[in-house]
C-alpha positions in Angstrom: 7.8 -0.6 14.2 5.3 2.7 14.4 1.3 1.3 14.5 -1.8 3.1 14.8 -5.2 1.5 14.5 -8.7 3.6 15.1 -10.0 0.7 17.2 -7.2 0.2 19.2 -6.6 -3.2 17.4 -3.7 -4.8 16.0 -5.0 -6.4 12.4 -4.3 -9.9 11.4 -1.7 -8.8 8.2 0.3 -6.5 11.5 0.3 -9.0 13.5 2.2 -11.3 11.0 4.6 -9.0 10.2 5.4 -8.2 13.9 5.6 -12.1 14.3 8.2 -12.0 11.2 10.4 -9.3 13.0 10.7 -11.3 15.8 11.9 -13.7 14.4 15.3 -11.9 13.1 15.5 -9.2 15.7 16.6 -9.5 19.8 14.3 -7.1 20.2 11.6 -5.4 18.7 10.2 -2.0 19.6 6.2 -1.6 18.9 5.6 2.6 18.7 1.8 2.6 18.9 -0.2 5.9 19.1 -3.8 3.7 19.3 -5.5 3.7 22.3 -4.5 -0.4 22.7 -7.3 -2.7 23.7 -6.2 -5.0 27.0 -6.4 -8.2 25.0 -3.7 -7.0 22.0 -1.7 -4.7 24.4 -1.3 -8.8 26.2 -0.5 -10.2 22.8 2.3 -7.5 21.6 3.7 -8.1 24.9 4.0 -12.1 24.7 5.2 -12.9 20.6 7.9 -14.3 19.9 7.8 -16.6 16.7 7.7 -17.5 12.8 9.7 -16.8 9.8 9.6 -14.0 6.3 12.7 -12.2 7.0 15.7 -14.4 7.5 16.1 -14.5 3.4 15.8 -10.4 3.4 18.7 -10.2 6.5 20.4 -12.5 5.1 21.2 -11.1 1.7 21.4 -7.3 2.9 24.2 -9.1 5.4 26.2 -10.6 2.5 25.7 -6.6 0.7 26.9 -5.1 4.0 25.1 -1.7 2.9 25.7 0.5 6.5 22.0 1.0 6.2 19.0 -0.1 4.0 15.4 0.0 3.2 13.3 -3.1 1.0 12.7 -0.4 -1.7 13.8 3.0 -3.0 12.6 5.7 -5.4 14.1 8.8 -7.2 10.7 9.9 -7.3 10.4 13.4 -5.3 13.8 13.4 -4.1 16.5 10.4 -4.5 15.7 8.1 -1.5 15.0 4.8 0.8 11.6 4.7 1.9 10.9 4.8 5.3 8.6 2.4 5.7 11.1 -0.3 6.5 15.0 1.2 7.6 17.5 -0.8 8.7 21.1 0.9 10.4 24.1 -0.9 11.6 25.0 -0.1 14.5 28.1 2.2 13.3 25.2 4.6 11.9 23.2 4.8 15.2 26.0 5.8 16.7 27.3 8.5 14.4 27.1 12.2 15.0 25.0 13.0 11.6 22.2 10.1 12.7 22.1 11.6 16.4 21.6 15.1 15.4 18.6 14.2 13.0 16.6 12.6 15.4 17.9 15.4 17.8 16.8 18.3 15.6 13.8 16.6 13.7 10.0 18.2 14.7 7.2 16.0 14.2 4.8 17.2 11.2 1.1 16.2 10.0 1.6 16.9 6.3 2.1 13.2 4.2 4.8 15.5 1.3 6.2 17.7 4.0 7.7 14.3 6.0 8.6 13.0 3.2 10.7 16.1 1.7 11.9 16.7 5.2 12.5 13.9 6.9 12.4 10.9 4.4 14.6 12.6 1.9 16.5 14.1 4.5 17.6 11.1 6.4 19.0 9.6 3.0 21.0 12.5 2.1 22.4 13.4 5.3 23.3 9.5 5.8 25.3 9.4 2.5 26.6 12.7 2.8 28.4 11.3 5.8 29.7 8.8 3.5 27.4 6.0 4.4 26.5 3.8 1.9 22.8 2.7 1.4 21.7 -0.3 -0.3 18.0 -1.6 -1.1 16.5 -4.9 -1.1 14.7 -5.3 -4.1 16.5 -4.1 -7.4 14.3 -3.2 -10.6 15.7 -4.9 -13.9 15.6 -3.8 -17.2 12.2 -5.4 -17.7 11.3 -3.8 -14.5 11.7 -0.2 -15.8 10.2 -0.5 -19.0 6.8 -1.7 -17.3 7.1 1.2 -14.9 7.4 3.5 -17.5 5.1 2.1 -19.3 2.7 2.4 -16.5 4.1 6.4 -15.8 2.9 6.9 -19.1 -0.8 5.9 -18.6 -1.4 7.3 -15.5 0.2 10.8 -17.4 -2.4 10.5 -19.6 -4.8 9.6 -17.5 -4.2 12.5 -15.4 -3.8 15.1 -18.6 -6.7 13.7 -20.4 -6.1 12.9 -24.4 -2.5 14.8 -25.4 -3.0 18.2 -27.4 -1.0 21.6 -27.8 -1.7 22.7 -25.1 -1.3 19.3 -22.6 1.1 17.7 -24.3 4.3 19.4 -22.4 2.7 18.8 -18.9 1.7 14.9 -20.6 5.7 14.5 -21.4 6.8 15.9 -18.2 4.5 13.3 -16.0 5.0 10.7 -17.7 9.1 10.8 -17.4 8.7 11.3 -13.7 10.3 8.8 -11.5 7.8 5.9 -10.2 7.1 4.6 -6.6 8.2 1.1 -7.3 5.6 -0.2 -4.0 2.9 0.8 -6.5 4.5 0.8 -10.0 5.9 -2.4 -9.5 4.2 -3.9 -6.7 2.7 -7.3 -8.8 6.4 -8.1 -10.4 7.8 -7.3 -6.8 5.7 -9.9 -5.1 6.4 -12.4 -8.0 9.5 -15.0 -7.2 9.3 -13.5 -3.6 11.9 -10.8 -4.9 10.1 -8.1 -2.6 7.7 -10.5 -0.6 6.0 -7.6 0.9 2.9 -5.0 -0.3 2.1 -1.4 1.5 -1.6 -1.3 2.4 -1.5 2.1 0.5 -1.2 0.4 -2.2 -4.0 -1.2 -1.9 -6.0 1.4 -0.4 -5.6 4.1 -2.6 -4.5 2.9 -6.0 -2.5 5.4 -6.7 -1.4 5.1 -10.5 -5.0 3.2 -11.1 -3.5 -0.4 -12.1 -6.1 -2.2 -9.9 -5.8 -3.1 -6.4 -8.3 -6.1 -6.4 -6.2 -8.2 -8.9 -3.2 -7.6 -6.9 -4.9 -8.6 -3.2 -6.4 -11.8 -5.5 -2.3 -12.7 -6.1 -1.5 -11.9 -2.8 -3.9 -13.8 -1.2 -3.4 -16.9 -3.3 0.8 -16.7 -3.1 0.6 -16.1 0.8 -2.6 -16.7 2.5 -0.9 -16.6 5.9 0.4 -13.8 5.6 -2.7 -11.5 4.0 -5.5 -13.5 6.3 -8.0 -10.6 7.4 -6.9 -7.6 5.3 -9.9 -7.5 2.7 -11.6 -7.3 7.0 -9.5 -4.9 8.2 -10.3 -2.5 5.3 -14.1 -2.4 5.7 -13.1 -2.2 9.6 -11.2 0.9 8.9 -12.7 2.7 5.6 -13.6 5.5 7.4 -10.8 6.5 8.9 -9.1 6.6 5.3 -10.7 8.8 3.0 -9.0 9.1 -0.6 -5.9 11.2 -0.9 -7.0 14.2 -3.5 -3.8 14.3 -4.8 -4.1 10.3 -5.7 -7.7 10.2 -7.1 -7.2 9.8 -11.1 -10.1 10.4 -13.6 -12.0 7.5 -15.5 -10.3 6.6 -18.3 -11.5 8.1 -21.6 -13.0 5.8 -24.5 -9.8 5.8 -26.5 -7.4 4.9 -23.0 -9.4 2.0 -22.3 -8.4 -0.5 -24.6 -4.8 0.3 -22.9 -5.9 -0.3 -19.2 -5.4 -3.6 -19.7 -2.0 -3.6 -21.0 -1.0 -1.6 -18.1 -2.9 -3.2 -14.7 -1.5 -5.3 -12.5 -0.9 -8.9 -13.6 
């Protein structure tokens, strides 16, 4: 698990997930590039307990993908995101996963690891004829809402459609969605993805409202997101908004639809 933390902390919402992970793994290897305070370099050292993931193993085992992720996206290129990655140990011990870790340069840019690295991991795994599989699998209903939600934030984005922005409208809103953010309030519904990326939160990016889906997460699993709403006042302003991510207010006529897009 890779953590960083400005303060040299590890939050509440990491600590749970680290306690989760221990529970399914032998071992568990914490990455941190923070500057660790004694008192939580002790308590990474000393876990050992709880639950969350035994449902996840347990149906990727009965799958038997050779390596899998809790999500994926065709959005940029076809992928698993690499957030959470899981290889059997066939993969790890392969010549194609040995040479990307061999050959792979550590970059700064957010898109350039994610074209490079991200992307590249998938492909070169299943052009070695692995298989990939992903935890949480969009249903019909799932897609329409996505796309459904593509389309506003097109609009958003491209202001009301004319001659001259309709084409760049169409194209945006048939691009493929992120389902951590596009879907991330039917996800965490029925525990069918019982996990949400902070970035999510954070930075909002397709504008369907981040404090109605904290509100849900907090009353479904209070455990589990104790001392986020904290942690993101703690760290603010280390995480200035992505300029890439920051939408416009919607126009008059878009926000009478804002509702029928947001998350539930």
């Amino acid at each position: 698990m890779a953590h960083y933390d400005p303060d040299g902390l590890v939050a509440p919402h990491v600590r749970h997930n680290i306690e989760a992970l221990c529970k399914v793994a032998d071992r568990v290897v914490v990455v941190s590039t923070a500057d660790l305070q004694p008192a939580e370099a002790q308590w990474l050292r000393s876990r050992v307990e709880v639950l969350d993931y035994e449902e996840i193993f347990g149906a990727m085992d009965e799958l038997l993908p050779d390596f899998w992720g809790l999500t994926r996206t065709d959005r940029v290129r076809p992928r698993l995101q690499s957030f959470f990655v899981c290889f059997h140990s066939w993969v790890v011990g392969s010549a194609t996963f040995q040479c990307f870790w061999r050959d792979m340069v550590p970059l700064s840019d957010r898109r350039q690891v994610i074209l490079r690295d991200e992307v590249g991991l998938s492909r070169a795994l299943q052009d070695a004829k692995f298989n990939a599989g992903s935890f949480f699998r969009e249903n019909d209903d799932d897609r329409r809402v996505a796309r459904r939600r593509m389309a506003w934030r097109a609009a958003l984005v491209t202001g009301q459609p004319n001659r001259r922005t309709r084409e760049r409208y169409e194209r945006m809103s048939q691009e493929p969605w992120n389902p951590c953010a596009g879907l991330a309030d039917r996800a965490l519904g029925e525990a069918r993805l019982p996990f949400i990326k902070i970035d999510t939160l954070r930075f909002d990016p397709y504008g369907h409202g981040p404090a109605r889906l904290l509100e849900a997460a907090e009353r479904e699993r209070p455990a589990a997101f104790a001392g986020v709403r904290d942690d993101f006042d703690r760290t603010a302003n280390y995480y200035p908004p992505r300029s890439a991510e920051v939408l416009p207010s919607p126009s008059v006529p878009l926000r009478a639809l804002r509702r029928t897009v947001r998350y539930a």
